[in-house]
Every structure is written in structure tokens, then in C-alpha cells.
N, C-alpha and C positions, 0 to 999 in steps of 0.2 A: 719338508716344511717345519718339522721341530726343530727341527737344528735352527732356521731361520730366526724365527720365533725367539728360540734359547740365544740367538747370539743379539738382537733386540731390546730383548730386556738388560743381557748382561752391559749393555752400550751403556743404556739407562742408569743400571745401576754405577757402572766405573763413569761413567762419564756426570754426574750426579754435577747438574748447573746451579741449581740452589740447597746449600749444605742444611740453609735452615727455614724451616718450614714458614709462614706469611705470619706476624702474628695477630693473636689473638685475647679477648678478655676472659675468663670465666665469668659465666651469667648466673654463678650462683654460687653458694661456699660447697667444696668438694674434698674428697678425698681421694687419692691415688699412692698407692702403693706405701701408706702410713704417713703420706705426707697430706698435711690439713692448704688449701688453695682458697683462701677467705674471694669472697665474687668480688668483681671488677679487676683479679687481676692479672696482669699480662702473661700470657702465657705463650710461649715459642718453642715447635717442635727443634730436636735436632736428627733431621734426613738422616746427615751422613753418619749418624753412629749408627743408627741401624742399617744403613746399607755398608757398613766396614764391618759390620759386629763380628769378630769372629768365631761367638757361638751359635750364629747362626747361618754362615759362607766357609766351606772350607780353606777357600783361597783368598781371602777379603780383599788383598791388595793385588791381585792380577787379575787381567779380564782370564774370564775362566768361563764358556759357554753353556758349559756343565754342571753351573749353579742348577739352571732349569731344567734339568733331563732327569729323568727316573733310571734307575738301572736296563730299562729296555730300549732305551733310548726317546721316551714319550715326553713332549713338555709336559711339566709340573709350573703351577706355579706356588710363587712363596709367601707364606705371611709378613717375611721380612720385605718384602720387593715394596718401596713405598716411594719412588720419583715423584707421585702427582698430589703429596702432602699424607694427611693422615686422618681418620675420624671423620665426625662428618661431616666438617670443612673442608677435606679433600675436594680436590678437582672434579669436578660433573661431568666436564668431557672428557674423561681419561676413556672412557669405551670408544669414544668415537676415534680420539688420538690413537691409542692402541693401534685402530682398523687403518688409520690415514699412513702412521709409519711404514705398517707394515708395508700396503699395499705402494706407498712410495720407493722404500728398500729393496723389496722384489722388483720392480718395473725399473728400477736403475739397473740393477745386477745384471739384469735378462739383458739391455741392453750397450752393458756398458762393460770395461776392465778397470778398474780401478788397482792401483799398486802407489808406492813409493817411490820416488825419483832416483834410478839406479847409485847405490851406496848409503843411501840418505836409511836411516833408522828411524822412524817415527817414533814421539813423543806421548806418552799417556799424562803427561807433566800439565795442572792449569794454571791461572793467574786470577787472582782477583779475590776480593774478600767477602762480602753477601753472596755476589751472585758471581758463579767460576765458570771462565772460557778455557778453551785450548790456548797454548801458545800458537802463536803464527805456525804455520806450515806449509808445504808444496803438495802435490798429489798430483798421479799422470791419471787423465783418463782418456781411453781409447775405448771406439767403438768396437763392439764386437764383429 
């Protein structure tokens, strides 16, 4: 089940649908990392640096399920790992999303074969500018 788990997240993370986080105002004048953020003003995370960062992925740009495993092969997870925003506007159901994927991903798996359409090369390629989809594709699936 770690490996499960670890290839999950790495979805999440290479497959990253919105690069940049919802935005938002600052409710007060701030400071962050030397920079002065006077209040009311807009501020917008940006996801996908920190999910490409690569000092913190050793592989940034391939799915790599190994982001999540510890040398024993145990999930870990990452500071970096941030799909469901950041701070404390972040997503409220990311616990619950978490439980739903997962539990969705295993119950396909157990039941199903998934592959690519004999020759065909899948795509890790998206489209789109706010919020990024896959390109079209095909997929066989057969019952186990």
C-alpha cells in the first residue's frame, strides 16, 4: 500500500490541474521573506514551482513514485507536496479527498486492467493556461 499511496500523490503532484493557487488579499500589512506586502493586496500562490522545485524533487520533471518512499520503502510525505493550495486557505477537504482517491484508485485497480492502446505512448503533455487538462487520449480497460 505505500507504493499505492506514493504513486497517488506523484499523480497529484506531475499531474498539477491548477499551476496557481485561488487568489487571494492580504488582511494586514506583512512581511515574507524581506519582502514588505502592504494589506488589501492580491496575492497568488504559485503550485507548480513548488511542485517542479528541484531542490526539493529529485526528478521534478518525471513522474517518479519515489518522491514519496523513504529508503525502506515506507510513504513519507512532503513539505513540498501542495495540490490542494497552501496556508491556511488551503483546501479543508484535502483529508477527506486524500481517503476518497485513494479508496477510488485501489477499487479500480482490484477490478480493472488498465493499459494503453497497443503502440500508442501516453502523453504526460497538458493544455491550458489557469487551469491544465491532459490532452485527449485513449485507454483500454479490461476486466480483470
Amino acid at each position: 500500500m505505500p507504493y499505492t499511496e506514493a504513486v497517488l500523490h506523484e499523480i497529484q503532484r506531475v499531474g498539477n490541474i491548477l499551476p496557481l493557487g485561488i487568489p487571494h488579499s492580504a488582511g494586514r500589512d506583512t512581511t515574507v521573506c524581506n519582502y514588505f506586502i502592504p494589506k488589501g493586496t492580491v496575492v497568488v500562490t504559485n503550485l507548480a514551482s513548488v511542485l517542479n522545485d528541484k531542490t526539493q524533487w529529485e526528478r521534478p520533471q518525471q513522474f517518479y513514485p519515489e518522491h514519496f518512499l523513504d529508503d525502506q520503502g515506507k510513504f513519507r510525505n512532503r513539505e513540498a507536496f501542495l495540490p490542494y493550495s497552501a496556508g491556511k486557505r488551503a483546501c479543508l477537504g484535502e483529508n477527506l479527498a486524500r481517503m476518497e482517491i485513494f479508496l477510488f484508485f485501489t477499487s479500480v485497480l482490484q477490478r480493472f486492467t488498465i493499459s494503453a492502446p497497443q503502440g500508442v505512448k501516453l502523453s504526460m503533455e497538458a493544455h491550458g493556461a489557469s487551469l491544465l487538462s491532459p490532452k485527449p487520449f485513449h485507454i483500454c480497460v479490461s476486466s480483470r
